[in-house]
C-alpha positions, 0 to 999 in steps of 0.5 A: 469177815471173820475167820475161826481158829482153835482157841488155845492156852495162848488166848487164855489171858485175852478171853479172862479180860474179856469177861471182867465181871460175874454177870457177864460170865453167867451169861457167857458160861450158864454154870459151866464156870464160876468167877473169876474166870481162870486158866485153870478152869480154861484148860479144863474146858479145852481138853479134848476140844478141837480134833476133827476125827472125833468132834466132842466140841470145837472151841475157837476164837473168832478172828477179823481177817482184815486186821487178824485180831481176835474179836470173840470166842464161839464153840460148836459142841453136843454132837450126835452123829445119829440126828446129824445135829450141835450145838452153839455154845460160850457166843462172846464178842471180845471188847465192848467196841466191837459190839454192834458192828456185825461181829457176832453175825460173822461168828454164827455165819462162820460156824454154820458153814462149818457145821454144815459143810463140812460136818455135814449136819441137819441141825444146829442149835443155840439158847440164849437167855431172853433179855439178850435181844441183840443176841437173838436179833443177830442170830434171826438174821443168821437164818435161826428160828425161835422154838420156845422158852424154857422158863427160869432155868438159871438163878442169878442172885434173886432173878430167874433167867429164861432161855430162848431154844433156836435152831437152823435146818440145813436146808434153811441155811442151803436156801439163804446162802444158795448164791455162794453155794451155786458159785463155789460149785462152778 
């Protein structure tokens, strides 16, 4: 199970040895951040994040409840408080081993709860660059759906990337999670 916490200068070095090299920081990031990754430009990206009276964006670590190691780093942001909706953004599994063992699907499922019970959206969204098919996989098993390409919106090098838009309703997350839902009422 994975639980979230705010990530904090404290986790800096730990998500900078992650991302150990540009392509992996481009697929993270987009343009947000150049390589290397520093603490400086962490502590940027951090300032005003995680105030749940004003959500501008909620940046965290993902947690193993069993062991209480970090595991990964997600954010919800892009807010509107009008259409009820956010955004996923920076969906990272920390090391390469825990890669492939369900940890990017407890990340989603644990911000989707989050977002939807207790931010009480309508909408969440995500894009994914299009050659990222475990990424995409793990999010269609979360409940999202795919809406369309935008064609060669980043130049890495001499390669175009395309990003997959993906969204969840509310009430598609209420129906896969009903059960729970249901028991948690009782």
């Amino acid at each position: 199970m994975i639980r979230l916490e705010p990530f904090t200068p404290a986790d800096f070095q730990e998500l900078i040895s992650w991302i150990d090299n540009e392509q992996l920081l481009n697929e993270w990031s987009g343009s947000l951040f150049s390589f290397p990754l520093t603490e400086d430009s962490l502590h940027w990206y951090i300032q005003g994040a995680n105030d749940p009276k004003d959500p501008e964006v909620f940046i965290w670590k993902a947690v193993d409840s069993k062991t209480g190691q970090a595991v990964g780093h997600i954010s919800l942001g892009s807010f509107s408080n009008r259409d009820q909706s956010a955004r996923i953004t920076r969906v990272l599994v920390g090391s390469r081993q825990q890669r492939g063992r369900g940890v990017c699907k407890g990340m989603i499922d644990a911000v989707l709860q989050v977002g939807f019970e207790q931010l009480n959206l309508h909408r969440i969204s995500l894009g994914v660059y299009d050659f990222n098919h475990a990424a995409i996989r793990c999010y269609q098993k979360s409940g999202f759906h795919k809406e369309g390409t935008l064609r060669d919106v980043k130049r890495v090098g001499d390669e175009w990337w395309s990003l997959v838009e993906m969204s969840i309703l509310e009430d598609e997350w209420r129906a896969l999670h009903q059960s729970r839902l249901d028991a948690k009422a009782a």
